[in-house]
C-alpha positions, -999 to +999 in steps of 0.1 A: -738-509+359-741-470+359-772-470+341-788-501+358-778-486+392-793-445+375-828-465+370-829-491+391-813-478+422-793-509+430-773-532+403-767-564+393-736-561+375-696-564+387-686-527+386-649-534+390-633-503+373-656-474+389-633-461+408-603-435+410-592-419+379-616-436+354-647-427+374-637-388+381-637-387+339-669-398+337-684-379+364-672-350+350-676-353+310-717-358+327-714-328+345-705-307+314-728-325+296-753-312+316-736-278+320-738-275+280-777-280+284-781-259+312-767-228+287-786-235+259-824-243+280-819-276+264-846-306+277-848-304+310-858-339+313-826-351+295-810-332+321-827-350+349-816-380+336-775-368+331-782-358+369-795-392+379-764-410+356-740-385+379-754-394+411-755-428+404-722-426+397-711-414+427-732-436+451-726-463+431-700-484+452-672-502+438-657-535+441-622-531+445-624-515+476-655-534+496-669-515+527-679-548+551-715-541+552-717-546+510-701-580+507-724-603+504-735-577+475-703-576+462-707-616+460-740-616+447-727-601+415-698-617+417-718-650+410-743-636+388-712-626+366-703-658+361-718-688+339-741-711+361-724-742+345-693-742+331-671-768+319-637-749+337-630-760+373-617-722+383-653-709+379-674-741+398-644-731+429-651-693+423-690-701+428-683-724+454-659-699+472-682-674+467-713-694+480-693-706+513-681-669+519-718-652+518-724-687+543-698-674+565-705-638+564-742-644+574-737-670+603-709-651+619-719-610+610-749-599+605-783-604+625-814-618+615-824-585+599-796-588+576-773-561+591-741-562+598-733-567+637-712-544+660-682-559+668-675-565+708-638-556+715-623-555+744-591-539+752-567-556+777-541-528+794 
């Protein structure tokens, strides 16, 4: 996902564990990675590319803790982790789920452009 996300700028793959402890390690064994080239005028394109890894670490979003506006994102690789025929009923219900969720999400959230859409509250006092 890291490296996908590095060249790519967006990723296909279910970056569940990116987050908290595990992704301050690698963000940081990066950083003296490139800290270690910095000292020694090592490539400077090798470092470019340790500085694209690190920032695509960090804007690389997570899911185990979805913002609403990447959910349907979230459920895009979400199904695209998952066989497209399988002979166990848990994954066609996941799909399924899945599939009817994004459904949801799109009818009742976001606009035609595909952004998400302000909510109207109102407050009774």
């Amino acid at each position: 996902a890291i490296c996908q996300y590095a060249v790519m700028k967006k990723t296909t793959i279910f970056p569940l564990l990116l987050c908290g402890q595990p992704r301050m390690l690698i963000i940081n064994v990066a950083r003296k990675i490139r800290a270690g080239m910095q000292s020694q005028n090592q490539n400077t394109s090798f470092e470019a590319v340790v500085t694209n890894i690190i920032r695509a670490i960090v804007n690389l979003s997570t899911d185990v803790d979805i913002p609403p506006k990447n959910i349907c994102d979230a459920l895009d690789r979400i199904e695209k982790s998952m066989p497209s025929k399988s002979i166990f009923s848990l994954v066609k219900i996941s799909r399924k789920q899945a599939s009817e969720l994004r459904e949801h999400l799109q009818n009742e959230y976001y606009s035609d452009s595909g952004t998400l859409k302000q909510p109207s509250v109102s407050v009774q006092l």
